[in-house]
C-alpha atoms as a printed R data frame, in Angstrom:
    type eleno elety resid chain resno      x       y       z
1   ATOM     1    CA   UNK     A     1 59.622 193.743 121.012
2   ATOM     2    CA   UNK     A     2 59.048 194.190 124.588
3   ATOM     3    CA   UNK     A     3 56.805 191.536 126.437
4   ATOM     4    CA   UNK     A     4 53.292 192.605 126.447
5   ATOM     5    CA   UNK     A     5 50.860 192.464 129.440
6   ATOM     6    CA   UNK     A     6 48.204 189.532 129.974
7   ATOM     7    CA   UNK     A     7 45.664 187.709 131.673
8   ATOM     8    CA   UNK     A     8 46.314 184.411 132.544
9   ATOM     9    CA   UNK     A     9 43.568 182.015 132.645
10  ATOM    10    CA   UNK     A    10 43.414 177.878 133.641
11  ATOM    11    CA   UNK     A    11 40.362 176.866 132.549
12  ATOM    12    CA   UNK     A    12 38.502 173.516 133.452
13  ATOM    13    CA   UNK     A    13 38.369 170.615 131.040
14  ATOM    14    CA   UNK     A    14 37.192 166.980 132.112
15  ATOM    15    CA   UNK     A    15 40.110 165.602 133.569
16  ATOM    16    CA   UNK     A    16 42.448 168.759 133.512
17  ATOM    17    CA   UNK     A    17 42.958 172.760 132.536
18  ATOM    18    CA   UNK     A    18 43.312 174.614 130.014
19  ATOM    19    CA   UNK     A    19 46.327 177.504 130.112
20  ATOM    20    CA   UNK     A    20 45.378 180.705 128.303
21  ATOM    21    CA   UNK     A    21 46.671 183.839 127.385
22  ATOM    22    CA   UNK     A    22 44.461 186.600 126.867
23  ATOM    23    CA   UNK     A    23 45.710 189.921 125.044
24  ATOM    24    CA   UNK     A    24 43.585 192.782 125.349
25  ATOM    25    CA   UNK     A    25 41.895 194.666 121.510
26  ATOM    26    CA   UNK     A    26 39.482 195.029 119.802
27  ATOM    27    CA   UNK     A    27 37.229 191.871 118.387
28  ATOM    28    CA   UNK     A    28 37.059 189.856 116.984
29  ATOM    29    CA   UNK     A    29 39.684 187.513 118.473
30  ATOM    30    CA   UNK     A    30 42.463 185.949 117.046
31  ATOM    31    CA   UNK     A    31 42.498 182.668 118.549
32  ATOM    32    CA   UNK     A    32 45.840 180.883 118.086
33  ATOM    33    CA   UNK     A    33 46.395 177.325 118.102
34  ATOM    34    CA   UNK     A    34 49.532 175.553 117.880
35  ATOM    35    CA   UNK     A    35 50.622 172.072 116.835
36  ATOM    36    CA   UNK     A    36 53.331 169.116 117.408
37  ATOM    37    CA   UNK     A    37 55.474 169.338 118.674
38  ATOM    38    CA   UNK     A    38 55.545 172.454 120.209
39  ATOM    39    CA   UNK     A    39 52.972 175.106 121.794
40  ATOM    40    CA   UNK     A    40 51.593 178.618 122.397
41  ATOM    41    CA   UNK     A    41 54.825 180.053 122.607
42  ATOM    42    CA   UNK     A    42 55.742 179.619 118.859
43  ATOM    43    CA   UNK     A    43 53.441 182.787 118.362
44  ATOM    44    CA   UNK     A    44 55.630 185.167 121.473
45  ATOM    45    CA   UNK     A    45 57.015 187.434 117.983
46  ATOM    46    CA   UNK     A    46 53.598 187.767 116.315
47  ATOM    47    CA   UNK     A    47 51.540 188.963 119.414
48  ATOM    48    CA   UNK     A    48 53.201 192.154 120.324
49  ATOM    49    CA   UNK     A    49 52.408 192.935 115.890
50  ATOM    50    CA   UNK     A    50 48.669 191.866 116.212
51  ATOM    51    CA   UNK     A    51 48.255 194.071 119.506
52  ATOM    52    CA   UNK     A    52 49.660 196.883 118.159
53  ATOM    53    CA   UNK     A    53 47.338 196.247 115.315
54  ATOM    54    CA   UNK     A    54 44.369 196.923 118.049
55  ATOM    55    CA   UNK     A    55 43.204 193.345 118.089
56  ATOM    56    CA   UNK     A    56 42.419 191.202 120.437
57  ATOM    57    CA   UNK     A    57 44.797 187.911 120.676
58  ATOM    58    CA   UNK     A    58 43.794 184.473 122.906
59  ATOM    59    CA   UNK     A    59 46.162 181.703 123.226
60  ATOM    60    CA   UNK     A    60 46.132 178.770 124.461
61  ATOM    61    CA   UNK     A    61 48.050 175.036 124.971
62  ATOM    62    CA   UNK     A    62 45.677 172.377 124.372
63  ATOM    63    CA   UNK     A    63 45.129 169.874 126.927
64  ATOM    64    CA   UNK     A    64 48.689 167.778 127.557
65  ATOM    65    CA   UNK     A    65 51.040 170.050 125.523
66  ATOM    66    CA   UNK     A    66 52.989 173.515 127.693
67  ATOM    67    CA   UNK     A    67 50.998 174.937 130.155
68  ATOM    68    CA   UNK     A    68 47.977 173.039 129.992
69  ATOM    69    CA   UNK     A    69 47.548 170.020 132.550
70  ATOM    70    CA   UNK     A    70 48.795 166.935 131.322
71  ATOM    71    CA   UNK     A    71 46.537 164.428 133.096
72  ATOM    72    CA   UNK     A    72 47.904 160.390 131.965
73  ATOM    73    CA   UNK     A    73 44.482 159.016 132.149
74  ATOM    74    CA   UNK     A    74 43.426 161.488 129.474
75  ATOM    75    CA   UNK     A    75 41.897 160.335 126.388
76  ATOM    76    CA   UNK     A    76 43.712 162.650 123.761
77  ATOM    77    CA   UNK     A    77 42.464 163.508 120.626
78  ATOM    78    CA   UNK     A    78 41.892 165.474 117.720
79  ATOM    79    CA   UNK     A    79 37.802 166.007 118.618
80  ATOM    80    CA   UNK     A    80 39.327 167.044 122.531
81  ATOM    81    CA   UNK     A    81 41.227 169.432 121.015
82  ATOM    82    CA   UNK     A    82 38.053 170.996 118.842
83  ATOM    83    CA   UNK     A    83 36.567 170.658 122.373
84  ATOM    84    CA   UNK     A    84 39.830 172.765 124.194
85  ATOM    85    CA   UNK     A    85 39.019 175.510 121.247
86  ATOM    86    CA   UNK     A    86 35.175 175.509 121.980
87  ATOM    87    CA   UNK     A    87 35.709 175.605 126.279
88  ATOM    88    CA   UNK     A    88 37.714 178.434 125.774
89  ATOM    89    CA   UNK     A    89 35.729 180.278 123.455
90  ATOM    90    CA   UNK     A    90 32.742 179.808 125.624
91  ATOM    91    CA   UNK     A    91 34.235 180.904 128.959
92  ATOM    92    CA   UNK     A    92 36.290 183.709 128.021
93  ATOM    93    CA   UNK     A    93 32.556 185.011 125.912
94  ATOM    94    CA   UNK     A    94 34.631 185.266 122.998
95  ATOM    95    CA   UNK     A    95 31.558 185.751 120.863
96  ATOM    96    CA   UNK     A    96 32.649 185.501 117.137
97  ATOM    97    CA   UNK     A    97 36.583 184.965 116.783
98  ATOM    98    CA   UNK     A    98 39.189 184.398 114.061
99  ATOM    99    CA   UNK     A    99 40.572 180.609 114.641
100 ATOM   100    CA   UNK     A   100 44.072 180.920 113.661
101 ATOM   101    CA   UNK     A   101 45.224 176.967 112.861
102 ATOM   102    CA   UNK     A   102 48.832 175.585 112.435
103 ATOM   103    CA   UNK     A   103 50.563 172.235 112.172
104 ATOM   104    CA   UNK     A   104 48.078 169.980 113.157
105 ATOM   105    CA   UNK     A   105 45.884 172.598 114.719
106 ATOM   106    CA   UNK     A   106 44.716 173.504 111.145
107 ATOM   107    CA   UNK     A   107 42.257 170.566 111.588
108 ATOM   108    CA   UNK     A   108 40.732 172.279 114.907
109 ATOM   109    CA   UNK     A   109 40.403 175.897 112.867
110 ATOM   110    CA   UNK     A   110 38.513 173.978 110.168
111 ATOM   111    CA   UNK     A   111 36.586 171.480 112.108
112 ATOM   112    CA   UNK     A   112 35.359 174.580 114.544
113 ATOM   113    CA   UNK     A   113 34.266 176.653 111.587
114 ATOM   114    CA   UNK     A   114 32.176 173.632 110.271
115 ATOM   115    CA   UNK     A   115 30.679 172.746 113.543
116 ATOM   116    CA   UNK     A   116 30.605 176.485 115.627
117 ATOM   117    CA   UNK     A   117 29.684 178.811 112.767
118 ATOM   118    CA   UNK     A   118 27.910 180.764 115.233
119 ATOM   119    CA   UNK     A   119 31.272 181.462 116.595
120 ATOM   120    CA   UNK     A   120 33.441 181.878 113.478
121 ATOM   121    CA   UNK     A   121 34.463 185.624 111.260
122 ATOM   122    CA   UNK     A   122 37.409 184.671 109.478
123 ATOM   123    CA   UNK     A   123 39.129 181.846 109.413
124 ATOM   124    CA   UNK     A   124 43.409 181.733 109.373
125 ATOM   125    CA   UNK     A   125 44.943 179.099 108.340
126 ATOM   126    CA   UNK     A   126 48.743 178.261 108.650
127 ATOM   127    CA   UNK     A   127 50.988 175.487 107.085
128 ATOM   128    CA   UNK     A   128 48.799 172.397 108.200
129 ATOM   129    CA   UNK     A   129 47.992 169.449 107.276
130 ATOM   130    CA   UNK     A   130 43.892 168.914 106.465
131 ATOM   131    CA   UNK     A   131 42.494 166.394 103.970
132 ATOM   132    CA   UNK     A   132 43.812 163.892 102.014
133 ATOM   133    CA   UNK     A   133 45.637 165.471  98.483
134 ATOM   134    CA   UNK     A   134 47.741 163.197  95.835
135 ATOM   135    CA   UNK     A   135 51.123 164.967  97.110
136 ATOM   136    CA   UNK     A   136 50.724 164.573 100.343
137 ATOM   137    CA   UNK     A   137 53.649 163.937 102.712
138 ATOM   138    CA   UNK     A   138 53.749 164.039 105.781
139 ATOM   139    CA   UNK     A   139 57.063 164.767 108.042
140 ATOM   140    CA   UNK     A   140 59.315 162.295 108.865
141 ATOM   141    CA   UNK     A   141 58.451 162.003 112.574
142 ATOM   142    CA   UNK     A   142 54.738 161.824 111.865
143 ATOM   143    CA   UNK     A   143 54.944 159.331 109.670
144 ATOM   144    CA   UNK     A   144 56.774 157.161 112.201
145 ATOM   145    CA   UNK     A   145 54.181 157.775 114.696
146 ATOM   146    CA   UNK     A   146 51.126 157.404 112.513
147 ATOM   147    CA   UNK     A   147 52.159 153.971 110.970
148 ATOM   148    CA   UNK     A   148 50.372 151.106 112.507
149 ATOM   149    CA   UNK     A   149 53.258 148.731 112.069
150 ATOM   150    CA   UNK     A   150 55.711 150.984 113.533
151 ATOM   151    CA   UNK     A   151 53.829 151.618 116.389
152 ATOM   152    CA   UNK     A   152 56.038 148.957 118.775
153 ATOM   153    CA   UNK     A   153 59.142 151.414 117.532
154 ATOM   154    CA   UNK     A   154 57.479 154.401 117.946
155 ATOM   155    CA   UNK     A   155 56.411 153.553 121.906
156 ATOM   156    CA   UNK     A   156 59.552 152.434 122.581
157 ATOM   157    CA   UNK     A   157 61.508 155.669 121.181
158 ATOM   158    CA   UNK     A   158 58.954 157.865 123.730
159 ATOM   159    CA   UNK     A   159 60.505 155.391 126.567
160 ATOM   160    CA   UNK     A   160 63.581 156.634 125.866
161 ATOM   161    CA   UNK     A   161 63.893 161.117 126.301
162 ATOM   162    CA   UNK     A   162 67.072 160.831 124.690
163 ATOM   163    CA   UNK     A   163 66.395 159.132 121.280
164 ATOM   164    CA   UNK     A   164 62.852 160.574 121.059
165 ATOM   165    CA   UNK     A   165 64.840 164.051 121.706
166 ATOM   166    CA   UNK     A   166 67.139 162.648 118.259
167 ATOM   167    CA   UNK     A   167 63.532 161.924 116.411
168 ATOM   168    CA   UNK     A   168 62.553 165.095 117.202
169 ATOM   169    CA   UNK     A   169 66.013 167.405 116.630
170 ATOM   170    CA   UNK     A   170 66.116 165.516 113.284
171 ATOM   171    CA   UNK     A   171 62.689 166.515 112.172
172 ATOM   172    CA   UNK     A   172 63.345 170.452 113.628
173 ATOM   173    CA   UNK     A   173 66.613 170.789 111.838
174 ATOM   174    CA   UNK     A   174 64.771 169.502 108.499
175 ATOM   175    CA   UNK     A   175 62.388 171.925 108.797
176 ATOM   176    CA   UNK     A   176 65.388 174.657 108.800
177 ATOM   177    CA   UNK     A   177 66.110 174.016 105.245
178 ATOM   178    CA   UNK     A   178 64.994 176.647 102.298
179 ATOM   179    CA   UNK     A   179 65.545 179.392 105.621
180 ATOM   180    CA   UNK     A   180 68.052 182.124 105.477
181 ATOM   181    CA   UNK     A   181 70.657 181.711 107.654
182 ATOM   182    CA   UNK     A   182 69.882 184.549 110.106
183 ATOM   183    CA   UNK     A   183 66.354 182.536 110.205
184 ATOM   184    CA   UNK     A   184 67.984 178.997 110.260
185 ATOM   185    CA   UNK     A   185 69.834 180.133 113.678
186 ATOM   186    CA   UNK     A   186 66.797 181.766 115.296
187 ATOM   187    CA   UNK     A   187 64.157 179.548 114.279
188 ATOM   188    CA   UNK     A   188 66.707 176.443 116.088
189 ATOM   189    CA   UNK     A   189 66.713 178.959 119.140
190 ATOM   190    CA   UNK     A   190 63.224 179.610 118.999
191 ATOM   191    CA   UNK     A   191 61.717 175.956 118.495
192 ATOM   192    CA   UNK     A   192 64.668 173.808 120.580
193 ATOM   193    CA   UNK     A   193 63.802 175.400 124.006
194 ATOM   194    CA   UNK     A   194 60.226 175.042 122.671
195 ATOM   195    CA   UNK     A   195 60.889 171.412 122.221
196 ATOM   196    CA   UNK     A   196 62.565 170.754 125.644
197 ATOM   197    CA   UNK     A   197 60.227 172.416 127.780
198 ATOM   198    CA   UNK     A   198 57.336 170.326 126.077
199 ATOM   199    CA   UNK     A   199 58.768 167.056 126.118
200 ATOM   200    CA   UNK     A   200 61.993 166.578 128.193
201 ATOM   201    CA   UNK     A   201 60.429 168.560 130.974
202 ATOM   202    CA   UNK     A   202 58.174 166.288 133.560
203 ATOM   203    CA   UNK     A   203 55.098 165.718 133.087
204 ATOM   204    CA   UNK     A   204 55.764 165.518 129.607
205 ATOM   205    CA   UNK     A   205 53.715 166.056 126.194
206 ATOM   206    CA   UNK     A   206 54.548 162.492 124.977
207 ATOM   207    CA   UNK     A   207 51.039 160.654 125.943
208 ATOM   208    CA   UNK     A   208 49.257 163.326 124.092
209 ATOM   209    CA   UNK     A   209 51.710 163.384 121.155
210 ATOM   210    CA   UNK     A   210 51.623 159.472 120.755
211 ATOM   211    CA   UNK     A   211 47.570 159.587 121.078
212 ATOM   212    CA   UNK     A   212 47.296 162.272 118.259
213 ATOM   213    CA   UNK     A   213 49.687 161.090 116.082
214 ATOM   214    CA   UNK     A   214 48.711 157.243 115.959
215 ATOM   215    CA   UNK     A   215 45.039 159.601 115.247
216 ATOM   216    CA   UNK     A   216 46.307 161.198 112.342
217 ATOM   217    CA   UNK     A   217 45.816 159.091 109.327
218 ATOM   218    CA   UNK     A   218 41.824 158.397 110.663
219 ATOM   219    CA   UNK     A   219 41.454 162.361 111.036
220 ATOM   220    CA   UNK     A   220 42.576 163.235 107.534
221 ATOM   221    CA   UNK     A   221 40.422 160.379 106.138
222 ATOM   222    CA   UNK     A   222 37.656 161.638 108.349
223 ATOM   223    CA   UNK     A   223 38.302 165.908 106.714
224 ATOM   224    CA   UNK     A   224 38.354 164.663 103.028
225 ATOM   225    CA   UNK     A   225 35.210 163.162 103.576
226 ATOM   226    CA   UNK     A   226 33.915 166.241 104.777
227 ATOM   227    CA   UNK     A   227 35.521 168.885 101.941
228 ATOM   228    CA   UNK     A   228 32.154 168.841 100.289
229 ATOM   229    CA   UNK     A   229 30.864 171.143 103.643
230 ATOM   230    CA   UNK     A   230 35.046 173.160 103.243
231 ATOM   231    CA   UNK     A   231 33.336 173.795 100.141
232 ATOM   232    CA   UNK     A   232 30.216 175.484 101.593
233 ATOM   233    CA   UNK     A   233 31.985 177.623 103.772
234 ATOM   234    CA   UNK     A   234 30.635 181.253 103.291
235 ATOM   235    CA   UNK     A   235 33.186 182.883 105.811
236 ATOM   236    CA   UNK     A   236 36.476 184.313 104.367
237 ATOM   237    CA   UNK     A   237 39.956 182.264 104.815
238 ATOM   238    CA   UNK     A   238 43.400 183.551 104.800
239 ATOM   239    CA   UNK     A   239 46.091 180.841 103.890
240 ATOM   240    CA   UNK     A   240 49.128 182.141 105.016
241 ATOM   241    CA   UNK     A   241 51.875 179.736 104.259
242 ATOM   242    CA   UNK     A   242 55.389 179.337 104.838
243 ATOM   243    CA   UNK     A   243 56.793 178.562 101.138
244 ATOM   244    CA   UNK     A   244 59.834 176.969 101.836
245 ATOM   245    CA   UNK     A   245 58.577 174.457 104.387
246 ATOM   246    CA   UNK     A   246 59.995 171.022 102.708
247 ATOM   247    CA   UNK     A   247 57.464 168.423 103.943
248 ATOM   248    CA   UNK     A   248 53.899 170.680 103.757
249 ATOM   249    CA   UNK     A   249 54.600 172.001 100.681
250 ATOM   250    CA   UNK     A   250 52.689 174.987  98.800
251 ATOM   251    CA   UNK     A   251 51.014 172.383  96.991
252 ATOM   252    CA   UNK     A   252 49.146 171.441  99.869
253 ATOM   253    CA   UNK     A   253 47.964 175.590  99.916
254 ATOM   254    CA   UNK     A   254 46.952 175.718  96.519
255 ATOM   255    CA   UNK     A   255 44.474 172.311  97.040
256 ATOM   256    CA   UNK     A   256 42.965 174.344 100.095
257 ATOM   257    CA   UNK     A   257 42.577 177.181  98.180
258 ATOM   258    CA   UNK     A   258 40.435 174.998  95.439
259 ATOM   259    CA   UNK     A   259 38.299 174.237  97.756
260 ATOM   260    CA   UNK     A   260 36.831 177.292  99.631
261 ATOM   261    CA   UNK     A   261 34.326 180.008  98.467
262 ATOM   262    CA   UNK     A   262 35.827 182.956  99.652
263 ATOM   263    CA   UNK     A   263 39.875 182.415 100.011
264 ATOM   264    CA   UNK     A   264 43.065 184.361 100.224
265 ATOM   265    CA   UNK     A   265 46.664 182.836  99.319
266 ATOM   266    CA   UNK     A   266 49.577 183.830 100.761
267 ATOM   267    CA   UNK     A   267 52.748 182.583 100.266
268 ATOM   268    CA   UNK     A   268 55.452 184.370 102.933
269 ATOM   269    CA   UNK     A   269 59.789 183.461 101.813
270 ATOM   270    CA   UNK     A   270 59.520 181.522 105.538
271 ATOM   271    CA   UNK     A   271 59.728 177.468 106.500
272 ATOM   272    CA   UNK     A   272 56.982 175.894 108.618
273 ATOM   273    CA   UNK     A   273 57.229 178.119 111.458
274 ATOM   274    CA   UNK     A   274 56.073 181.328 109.653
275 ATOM   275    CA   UNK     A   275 55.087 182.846 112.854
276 ATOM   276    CA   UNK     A   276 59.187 182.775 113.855
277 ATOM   277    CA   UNK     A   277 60.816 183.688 110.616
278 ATOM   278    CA   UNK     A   278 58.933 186.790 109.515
279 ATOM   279    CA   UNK     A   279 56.255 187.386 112.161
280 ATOM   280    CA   UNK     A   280 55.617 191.199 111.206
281 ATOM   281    CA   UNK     A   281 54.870 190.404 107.821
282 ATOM   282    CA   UNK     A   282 52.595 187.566 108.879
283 ATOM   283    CA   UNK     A   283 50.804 190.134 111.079
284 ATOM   284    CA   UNK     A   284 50.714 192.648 108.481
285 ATOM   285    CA   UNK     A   285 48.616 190.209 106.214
286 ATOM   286    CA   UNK     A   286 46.599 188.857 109.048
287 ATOM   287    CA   UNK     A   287 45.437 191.913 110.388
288 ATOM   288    CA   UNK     A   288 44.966 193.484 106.209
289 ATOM   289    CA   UNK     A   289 41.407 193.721 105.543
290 ATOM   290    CA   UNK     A   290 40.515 193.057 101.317
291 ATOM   291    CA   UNK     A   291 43.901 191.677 100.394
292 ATOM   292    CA   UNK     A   292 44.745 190.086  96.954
293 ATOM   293    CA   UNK     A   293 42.917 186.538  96.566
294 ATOM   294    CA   UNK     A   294 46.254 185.161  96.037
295 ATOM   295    CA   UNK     A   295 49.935 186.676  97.118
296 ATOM   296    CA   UNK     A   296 53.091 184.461  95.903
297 ATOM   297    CA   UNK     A   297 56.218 185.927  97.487
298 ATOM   298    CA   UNK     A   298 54.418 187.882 100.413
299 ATOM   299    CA   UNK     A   299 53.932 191.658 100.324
């Protein structure tokens, strides 16, 4: 699909800006937030499909990741990047948008729906880690971050662009398994210039990748202790999910699911990036009003 006009936007945040890219539709807004490693352009193949659909589509990099500004003295974390969501909710006048969460965004889609309900429809929600679940796994390369006592490695790996650039290649091409092959090659495409341009590219996303992921064990702690307000949630939640993504498994859906009032389940034949293997489909059920409460196997 042909690239689609926007507006671009850099909008103020303490210590830096915030890049956006704003889609022109109809409301409310999907609001797209991406994880690590990567950024806003992991969604390019699904925006042209939720367009078309008539809606209107925001995106943005949080603060130290893509376009955003990638100040060093910034204090990175996963409550700044609930903050990025709310700044540019507020100055765009979003009013009431759809927070679409994935990767480790999923905790910034949640969180903002708990704290901003003022500002929340729908909530999507994306292969993501939130709360703590007796089969949870995390990746590989989170794990190595996140772990106190490797944390002397883990510093000294982001010292290094080439080995870090290993860490991370290892943990992409992991991810590839379960895919076709036509989705294997693209999806390597895809996420490995994604990868580059975030990290081996100056200034670089490292600081704020270390910061979040050394985070990450204290923020899911911190979201199971709050499932008992997930559970109050009166809004309705998609879970789209990827069903072949090895390390957040659809396990990790189904627990979700448990947990919310008014839920749809989803399960797409797609790894972790779901947005890059079958991004019409994932727009179909996005944009589908009064789906199925739970899909296995897509459409």
């Amino acid at each position: 699909m042909e690239t689609l006009p926007f507006i671009e936007h850099h909008i103020p945040r303490d210590k830096g800006s915030i890049y956006v890219r704003d889609y022109a539709g109809a409301g409310p807004a999907f609001v797209l937030m991406h994880g690590f490693p990567d950024n806003l352009l992991i969604y390019s193949e699904l925006i042209p499909y939720l367009v078309a659909g008539g809606r209107r589509v925001v995106a943005f990099d949080f603060l130290g990741f893509g376009a955003s500004e990638k100040p060093t003295d910034a204090i990175y974390s996963f409550r700044q990047q609930l903050g990025d969501l709310l700044t540019v909710v507020e100055a765009l006048n979003l009013g009431k948008i759809v927070p679409v969460g994935h990767d480790s965004s999923g905790m910034a889609a949640m969180d903002f729906a708990l704290d901003y309900p003022q500002y929340v429809d729908s909530l999507c929600i994306l292969n993501c880690i939130y709360s703590q679940t007796p089969t949870l796994r995390y990746p590989a390369f989170i794990e190595l971050f996140a772990n106190d006592s490797l944390k002397d490695f883990g510093r000294a790996l982001l010292q290094s662009p080439e080995q870090f650039g290993w860490v991370l290649y290892f943990q992409r091409d992991h991810f590839l398994q379960g895919l076709t092959d036509k989705q294997k090659i693209h999806n390597k495409e895809v996420i490995g210039t994604i990868i580059d341009n975030n990290f081996r590219q100056q200034p670089s996303a490292g600081p704020a990748f270390a910061q979040l992921t050394s985070q990450f064990n204290d923020a899911v702690a911190r979201n199971t202790r709050r499932l008992y307000e997930v559970e109050a949630l009166d809004i309705p939640v998609k879970i789209i999910w990827g069903e072949n993504d090895p390390d957040l498994h659809t396990q990790l859906a189904e627990n979700l699911h448990a947990h919310l009032k008014h839920p749809e389940l989803h399960f797409v034949a797609a790894g972790h990036w779901l947005m890059i293997d079958v991004p019409e489909q994932l727009a179909h059920l996005m944009l589908t009003q009064g789906a199925p409460r739970l899909v296995k196997g897509g459409l």
